[in-house]
C-alpha positions as a printed Julia matrix, in Angstrom:
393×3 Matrix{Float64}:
 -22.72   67.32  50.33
 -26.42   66.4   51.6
 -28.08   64.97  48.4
 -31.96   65.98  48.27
 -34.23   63.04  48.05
 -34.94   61.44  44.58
 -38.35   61.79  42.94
 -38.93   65.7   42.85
 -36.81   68.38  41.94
 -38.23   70.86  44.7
 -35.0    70.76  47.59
 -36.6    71.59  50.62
 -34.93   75.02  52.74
 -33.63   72.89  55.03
 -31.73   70.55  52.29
 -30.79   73.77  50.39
 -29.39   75.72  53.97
 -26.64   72.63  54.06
 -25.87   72.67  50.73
 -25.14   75.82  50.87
 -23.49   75.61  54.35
 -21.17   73.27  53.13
 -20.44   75.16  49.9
 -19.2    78.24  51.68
 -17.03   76.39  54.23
 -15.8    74.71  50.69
 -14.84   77.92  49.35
 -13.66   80.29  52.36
 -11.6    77.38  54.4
 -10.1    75.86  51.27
 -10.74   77.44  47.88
  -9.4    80.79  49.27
  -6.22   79.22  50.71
  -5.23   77.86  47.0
  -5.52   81.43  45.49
  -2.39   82.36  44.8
  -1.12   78.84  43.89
  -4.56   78.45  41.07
  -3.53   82.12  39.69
   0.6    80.78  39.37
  -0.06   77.7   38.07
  -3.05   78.93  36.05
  -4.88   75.44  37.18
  -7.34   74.49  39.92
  -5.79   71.57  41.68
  -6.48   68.13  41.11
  -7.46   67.93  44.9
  -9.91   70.99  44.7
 -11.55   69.7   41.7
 -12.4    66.29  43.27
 -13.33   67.41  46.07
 -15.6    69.86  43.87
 -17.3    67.05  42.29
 -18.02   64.63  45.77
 -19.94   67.69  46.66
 -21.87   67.74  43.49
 -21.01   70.9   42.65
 -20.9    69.97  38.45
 -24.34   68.82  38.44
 -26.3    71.08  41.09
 -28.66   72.8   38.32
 -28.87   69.52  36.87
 -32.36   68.04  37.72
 -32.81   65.08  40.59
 -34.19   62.77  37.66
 -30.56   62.91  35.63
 -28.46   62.67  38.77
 -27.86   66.61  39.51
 -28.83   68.39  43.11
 -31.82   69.76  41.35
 -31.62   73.52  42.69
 -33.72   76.34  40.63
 -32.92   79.66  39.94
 -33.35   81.33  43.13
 -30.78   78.6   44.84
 -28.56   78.57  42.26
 -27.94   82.25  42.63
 -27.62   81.74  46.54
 -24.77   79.66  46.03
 -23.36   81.65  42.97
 -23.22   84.53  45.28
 -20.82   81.94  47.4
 -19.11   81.09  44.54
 -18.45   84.14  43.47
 -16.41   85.57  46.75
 -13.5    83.08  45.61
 -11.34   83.31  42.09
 -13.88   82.82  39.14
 -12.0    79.8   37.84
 -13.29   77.42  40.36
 -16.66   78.46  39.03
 -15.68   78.46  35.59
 -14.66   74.43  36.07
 -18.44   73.5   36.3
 -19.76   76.54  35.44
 -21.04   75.16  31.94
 -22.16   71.75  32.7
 -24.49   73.18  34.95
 -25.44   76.62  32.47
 -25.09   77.72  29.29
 -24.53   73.86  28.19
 -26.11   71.87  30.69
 -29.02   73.24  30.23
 -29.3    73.72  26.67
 -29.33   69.67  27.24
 -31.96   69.67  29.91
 -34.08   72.36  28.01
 -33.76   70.96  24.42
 -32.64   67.71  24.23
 -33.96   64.55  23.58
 -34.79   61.68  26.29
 -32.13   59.37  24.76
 -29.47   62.67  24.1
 -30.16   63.4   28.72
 -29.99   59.86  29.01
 -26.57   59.57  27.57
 -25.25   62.89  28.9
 -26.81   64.14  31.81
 -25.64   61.83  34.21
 -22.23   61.78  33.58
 -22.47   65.88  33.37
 -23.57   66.01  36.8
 -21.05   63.93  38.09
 -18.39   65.64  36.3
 -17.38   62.17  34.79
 -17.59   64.74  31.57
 -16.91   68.41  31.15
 -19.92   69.76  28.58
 -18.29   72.85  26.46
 -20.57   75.49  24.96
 -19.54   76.11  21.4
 -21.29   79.26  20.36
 -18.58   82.55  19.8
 -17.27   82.8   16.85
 -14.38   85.42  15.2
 -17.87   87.55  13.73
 -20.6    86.05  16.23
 -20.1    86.67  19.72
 -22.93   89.0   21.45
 -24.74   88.19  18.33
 -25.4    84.62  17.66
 -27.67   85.4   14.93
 -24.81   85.95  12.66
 -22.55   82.72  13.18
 -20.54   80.9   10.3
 -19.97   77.35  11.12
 -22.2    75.69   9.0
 -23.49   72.0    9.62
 -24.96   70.35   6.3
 -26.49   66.94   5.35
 -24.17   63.8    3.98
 -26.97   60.84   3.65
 -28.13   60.93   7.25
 -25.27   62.48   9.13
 -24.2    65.69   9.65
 -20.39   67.2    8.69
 -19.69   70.56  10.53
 -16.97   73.07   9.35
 -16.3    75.75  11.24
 -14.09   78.03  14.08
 -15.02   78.9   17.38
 -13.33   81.32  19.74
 -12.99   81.65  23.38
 -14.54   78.24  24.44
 -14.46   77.57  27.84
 -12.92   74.37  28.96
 -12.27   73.56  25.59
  -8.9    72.35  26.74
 -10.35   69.67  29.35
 -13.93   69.07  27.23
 -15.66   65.69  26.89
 -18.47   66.86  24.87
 -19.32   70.12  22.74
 -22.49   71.65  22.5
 -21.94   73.09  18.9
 -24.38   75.42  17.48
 -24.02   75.39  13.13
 -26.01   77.17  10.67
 -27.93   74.34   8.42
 -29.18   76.91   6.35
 -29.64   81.07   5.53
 -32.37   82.68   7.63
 -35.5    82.56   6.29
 -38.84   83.58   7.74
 -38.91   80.54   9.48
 -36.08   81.68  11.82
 -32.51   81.61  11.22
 -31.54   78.9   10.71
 -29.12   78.09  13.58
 -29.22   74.31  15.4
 -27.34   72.49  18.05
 -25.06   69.81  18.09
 -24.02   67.45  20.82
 -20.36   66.65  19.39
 -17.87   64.41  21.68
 -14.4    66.08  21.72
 -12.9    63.0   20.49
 -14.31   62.84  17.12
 -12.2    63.12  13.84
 -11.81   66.58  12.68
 -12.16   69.04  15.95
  -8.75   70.85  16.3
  -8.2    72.77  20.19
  -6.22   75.32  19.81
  -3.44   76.89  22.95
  -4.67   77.9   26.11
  -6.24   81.49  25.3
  -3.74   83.8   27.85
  -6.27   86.54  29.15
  -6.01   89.35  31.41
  -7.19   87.25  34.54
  -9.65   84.68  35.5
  -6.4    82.24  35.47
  -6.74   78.07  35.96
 -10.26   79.01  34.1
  -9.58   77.93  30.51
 -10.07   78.84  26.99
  -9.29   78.15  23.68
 -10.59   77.89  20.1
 -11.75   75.42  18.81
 -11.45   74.15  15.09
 -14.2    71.75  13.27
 -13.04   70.51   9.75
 -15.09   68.36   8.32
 -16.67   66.3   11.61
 -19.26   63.77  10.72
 -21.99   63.22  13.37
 -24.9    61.15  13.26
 -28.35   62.49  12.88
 -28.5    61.64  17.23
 -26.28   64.59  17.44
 -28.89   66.67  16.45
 -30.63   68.23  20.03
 -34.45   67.68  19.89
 -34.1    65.93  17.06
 -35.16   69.58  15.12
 -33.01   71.82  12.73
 -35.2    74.27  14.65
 -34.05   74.37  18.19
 -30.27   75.99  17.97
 -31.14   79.71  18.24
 -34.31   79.77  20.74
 -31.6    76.79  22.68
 -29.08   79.77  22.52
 -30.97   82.53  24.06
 -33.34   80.78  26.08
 -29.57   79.46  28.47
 -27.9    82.56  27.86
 -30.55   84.3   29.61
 -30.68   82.21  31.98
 -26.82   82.06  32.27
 -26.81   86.1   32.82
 -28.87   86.11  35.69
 -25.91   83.66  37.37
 -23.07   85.64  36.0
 -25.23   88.93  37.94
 -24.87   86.52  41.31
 -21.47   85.67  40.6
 -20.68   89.25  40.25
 -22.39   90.07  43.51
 -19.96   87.05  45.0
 -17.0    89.15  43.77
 -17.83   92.97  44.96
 -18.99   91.6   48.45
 -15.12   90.3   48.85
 -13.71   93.28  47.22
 -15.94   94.89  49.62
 -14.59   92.72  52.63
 -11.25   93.02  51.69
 -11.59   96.72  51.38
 -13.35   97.0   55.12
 -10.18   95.17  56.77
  -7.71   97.18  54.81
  -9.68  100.47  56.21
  -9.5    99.52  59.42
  -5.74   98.24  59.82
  -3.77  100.37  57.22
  -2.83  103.47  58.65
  -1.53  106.89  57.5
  -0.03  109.84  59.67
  -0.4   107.37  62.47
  -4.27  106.55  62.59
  -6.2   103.99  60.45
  -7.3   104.81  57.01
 -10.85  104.18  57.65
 -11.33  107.39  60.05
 -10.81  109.36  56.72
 -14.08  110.52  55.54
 -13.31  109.94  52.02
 -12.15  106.26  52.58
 -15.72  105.74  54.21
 -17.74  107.5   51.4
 -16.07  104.76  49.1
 -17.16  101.99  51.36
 -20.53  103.61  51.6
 -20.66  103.55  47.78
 -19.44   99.78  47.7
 -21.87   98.78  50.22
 -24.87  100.62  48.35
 -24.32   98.45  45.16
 -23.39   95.33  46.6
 -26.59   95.36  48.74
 -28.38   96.27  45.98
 -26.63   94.29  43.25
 -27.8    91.35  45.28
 -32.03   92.04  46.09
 -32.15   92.59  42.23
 -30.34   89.12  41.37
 -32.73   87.22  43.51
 -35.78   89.37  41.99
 -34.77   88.62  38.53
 -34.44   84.72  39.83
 -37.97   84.79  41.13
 -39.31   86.44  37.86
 -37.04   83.63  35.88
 -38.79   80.72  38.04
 -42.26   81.94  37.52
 -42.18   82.75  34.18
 -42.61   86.34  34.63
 -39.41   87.97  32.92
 -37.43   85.54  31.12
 -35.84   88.26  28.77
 -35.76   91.97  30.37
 -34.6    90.74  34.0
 -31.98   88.77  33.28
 -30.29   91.48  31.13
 -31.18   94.08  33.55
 -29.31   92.12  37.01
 -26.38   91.13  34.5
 -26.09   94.94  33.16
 -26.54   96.42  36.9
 -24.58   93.39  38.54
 -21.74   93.12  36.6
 -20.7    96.82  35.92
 -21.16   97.36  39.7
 -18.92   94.87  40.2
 -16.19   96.7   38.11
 -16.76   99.9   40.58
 -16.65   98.27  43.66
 -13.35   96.3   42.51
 -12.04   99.58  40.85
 -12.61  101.58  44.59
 -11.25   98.54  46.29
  -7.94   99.19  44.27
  -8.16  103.07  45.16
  -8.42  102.37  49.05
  -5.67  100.22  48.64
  -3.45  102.34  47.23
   0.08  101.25  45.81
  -0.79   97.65  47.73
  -3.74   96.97  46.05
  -2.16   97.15  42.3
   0.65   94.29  43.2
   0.33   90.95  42.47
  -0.63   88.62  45.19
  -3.0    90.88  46.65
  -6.87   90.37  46.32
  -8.2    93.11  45.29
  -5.62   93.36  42.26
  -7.12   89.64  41.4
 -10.44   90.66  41.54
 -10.38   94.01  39.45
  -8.7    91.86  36.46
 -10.63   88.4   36.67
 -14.08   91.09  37.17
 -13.46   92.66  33.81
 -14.11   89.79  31.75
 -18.06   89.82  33.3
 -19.14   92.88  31.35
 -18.28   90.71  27.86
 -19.37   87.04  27.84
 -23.34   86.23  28.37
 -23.29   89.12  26.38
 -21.86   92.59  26.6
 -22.92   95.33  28.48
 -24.02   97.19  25.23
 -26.06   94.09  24.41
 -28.05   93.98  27.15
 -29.03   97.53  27.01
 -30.14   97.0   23.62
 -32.58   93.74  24.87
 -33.97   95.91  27.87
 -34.53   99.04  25.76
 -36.0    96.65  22.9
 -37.84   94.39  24.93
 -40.1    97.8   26.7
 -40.65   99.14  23.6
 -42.16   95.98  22.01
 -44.56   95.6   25.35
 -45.82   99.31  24.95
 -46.08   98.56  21.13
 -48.18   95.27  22.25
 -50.51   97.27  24.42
């Protein structure tokens, strides 16, 4: 993949058009041929994944400075929306070195903690895993367990965490502990940088979900683990909860592209199937009823898509860091389910085997209404956040 020039982070249309080029060639002329084999052997191939990294597809939100392609917002959903037409796993592979953990790291963390980490994040020389849900903490990180508490000048962490992605394959954990009880200072929540060899974290099994397979997840058990006081991101007990929500935000207007990515091929898939199936002798697609489904599809995938790169221009400018991304991920993400659930519908019996698409993409959609934050969560953020603007008036 075309590398932008080193010394500013701003990749030019033209550098951005190849990358992006090359990225859906990547996924449509060999990603897509692998589908069946990543969801039997629940794995993306060793070939796929290398190939992944050459293109510097593990570090492309990672900033120019720390080795990473540098894109913002509005690219990164352009090529999410790529992404996204293909199973979910190959996301998920690099999907948190260059989100919800990367950029904790690039947002938060020290000089010294990028220096050692970023550039071997980008490269995908290591796999960064977000440590956050928890048995009683998922769409609310407010209320988390693992605790983190002085010994001299290190730091020992006990706790259990629960659907970690990559937690299987990670070189590093980005582990957010409670140091002490909210307070009206804030609540108490920090971040850890913790490599996944240290004494005392316990991976659990391979989590076996309902789809999404070869992306995977597992808990993760911390008894005890002693980490220096360089573990500790911006050197500040301070940082773990705004670290939290300032990347899942961030992280929900990308899962609203990736979501966009999936309809569109349930969408394409559906369009094909309409035009070549046929019943009573003529193609299911002259059916009026077929087409009012596609209509339907269309309408929300269209849309789905201007408001994912609206809510990436208000993230870039610093318009709507909060209501926006909650809004795409809410809209995105439960259109998603619809278009996948019609695609099923104007398959008929075909679309609910194994093997086929569509059947893929209804089960491996599912899981986007739930992490980043539930659907109910982000209803509760948009109808929050108006109320405390009018309230600020």
């Amino acid at each position: 993949m075309t590398t932008p020039a080193i010394g500013s982070d701003i990749v030019t249309a033209e550098d951005f058009r190849e990358i992006l080029n090359q990225t859906r060639d990547f996924v449509r002329s060999v990603v897509m041929k692998q589908e069946q084999r990543i969801a039997e052997d629940n794995r993306i191939p060793d070939r796929i994944a290398e190939q992944a990294k050459a293109m510097g597809l593990f570090g492309y939100a990672i900033p120019q400075q720390w080795g990473g392609l540098g894109l913002d917002l509005t690219q990164d959903v352009e090529l999410a929306m790529e992404l996204g037409y293909t199973t979910l796993a190959l996301r998920s592979m690099f999907g948190t070195n260059n989100g919800i953990a990367g950029q904790v790291l690039v947002g938060f963390g020290t000089t010294e903690q990028k220096t050692q980490w970023l550039e071997r994040i980008a490269t995908g020389e290591v796999v960064a895993s977000f440590a956050l849900t928890e048995s009683g903490a998922g769409s609310n990180p407010a209320s988390l367990r693992t605790t983190a508490r002085m010994s001299g000048s290190d730091w020992i962490i006990n706790g259990e965490k629960r659907f970690i992605t990559n937690a299987p394959v990670a070189d590093l954990f980005v582990v957010f502990a409670r140091t002490r009880p909210a307070d009206d200072n804030g609540p108490g929540i920090s971040v850890f940088l913790v490599p996944a060899g240290t004494p005392g974290i316990e991976v659990g099994p391979k989590d076996r979900k309902m789809g999404q397979e070869g992306a995977w997840t597992a808990e993760v058990r911390f008894q005890d683990v002693r980490v220096g006081p360089e573990a500790l991101i911006g050197g500040s007990e301070d940082i773990g909860y705004r670290a939290a929500m300032t990347s899942l935000a961030r992280g929900r207007v990308h899962i609203a592209a990736l979501s966009v990515g999936a309809a569109q091929r349930a969408l394409d898939e559906s369009v094909t199937y309409a035009a070549t199936a046929t019943q009573g002798g003529q193609p299911i697609g002259g059916f009026q009823l077929v087409q009012a489904l596609l209509a339907d599809m269309q309408t929300g995938v269209m849309a789905g898509r201007a408001l994912v790169r609206e809510a990436a221009r208000a993230w870039v400018s610093g318009e709507d860091r909060r209501i926006a991304p909650s809004v795409a991920k809410l809209y995105c993400t439960e259109m998603a389910g619809r278009v996948a659930d019609s695609a099923v519908q104007i398959h008929g019996g075909t679309g609910y085997m194994r093997g086929v698409p569509v059947e893929r993409i209804y089960r491996d959609v599912r899981l986007l209404r739930l992490y980043e934050g539930t659907s109910e969560i982000q209803r509760l953020i948009i109808g929050g956040g108006l109320l405390g603007k009018a309230r600020a008036r």
